[in-house]
N, C-alpha and C positions, 0 to 999 in steps of 0.2 A: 825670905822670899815668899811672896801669898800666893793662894793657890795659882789664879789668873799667869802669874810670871812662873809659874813651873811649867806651863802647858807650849814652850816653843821649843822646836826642835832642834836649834839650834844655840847657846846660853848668851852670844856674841849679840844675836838679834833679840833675844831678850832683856842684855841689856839696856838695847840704846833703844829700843822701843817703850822699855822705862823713863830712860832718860827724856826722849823725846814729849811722853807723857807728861815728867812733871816740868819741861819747860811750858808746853802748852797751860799746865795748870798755873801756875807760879805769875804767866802772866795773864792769867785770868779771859783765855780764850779756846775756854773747853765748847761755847756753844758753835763759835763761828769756826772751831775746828772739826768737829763730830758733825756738822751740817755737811762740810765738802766732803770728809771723809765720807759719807753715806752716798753723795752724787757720785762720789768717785770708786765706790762699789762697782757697779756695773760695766762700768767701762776701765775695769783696770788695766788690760791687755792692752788696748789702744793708749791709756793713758803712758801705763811704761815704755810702749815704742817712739812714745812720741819724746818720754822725759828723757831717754837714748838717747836721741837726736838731739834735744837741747843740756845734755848732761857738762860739754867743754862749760858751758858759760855758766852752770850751774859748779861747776868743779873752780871756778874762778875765783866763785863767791864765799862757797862753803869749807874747801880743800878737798884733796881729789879722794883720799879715803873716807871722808863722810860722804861725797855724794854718789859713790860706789854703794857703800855703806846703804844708804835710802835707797837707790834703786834696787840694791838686793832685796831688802825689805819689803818694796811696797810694789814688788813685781808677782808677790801671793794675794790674793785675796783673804786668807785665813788672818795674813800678816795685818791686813787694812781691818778687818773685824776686831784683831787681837788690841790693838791700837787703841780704837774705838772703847771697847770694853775697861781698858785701861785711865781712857781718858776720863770716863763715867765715873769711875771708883775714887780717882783721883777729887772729881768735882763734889761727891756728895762726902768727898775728907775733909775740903775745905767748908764747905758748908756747915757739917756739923759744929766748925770750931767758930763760925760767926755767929 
């Protein structure tokens, strides 16, 4: 575990906020995801009420334990920074190896 994934307070959201990291990386949209993550900084609170509200059709898509799962996640801001950070690390892994 690197340092970055020691630092959640929880191991369950550390997991999948890895996981989620290297799908983003894996398909090669670490810049158009670290973009919305950053807009969606500021407005996390409104953004998680709103992903509430559209969570049924979100749970349709994903299953209802991962989109549980994400909204527990991405209802901190720390969590949306942590992501970020991950994503970063991720991208300049794949870099170095091209």
């Amino acid at each position: 575990m690197s340092e970055i994934e020691g630092k959640y307070e929880d191991e369950g959201s550390g997991e999948l906020l890895a996981c989620f990291a290297d799908q983003i990386a894996k398909r090669r949209f670490e810049v158009p995801a670290v973009f919305f993550l950053e807009m969606y900084k500021p407005l996390t609170t409104l953004a998680y009420a709103a992903a509430q509200v559209s969570a049924p059709l979100f749970a349709l898509l994903v299953g209802t334990q991962r989109c549980h799962a994400l909204l527990d996640l991405l209802k901190s801001r720390a969590n949306v920074e942590l992501l970020i950070t991950l994503i970063e690390s991720r991208a300049r892994g794949t870099a170095a190896r091209h």
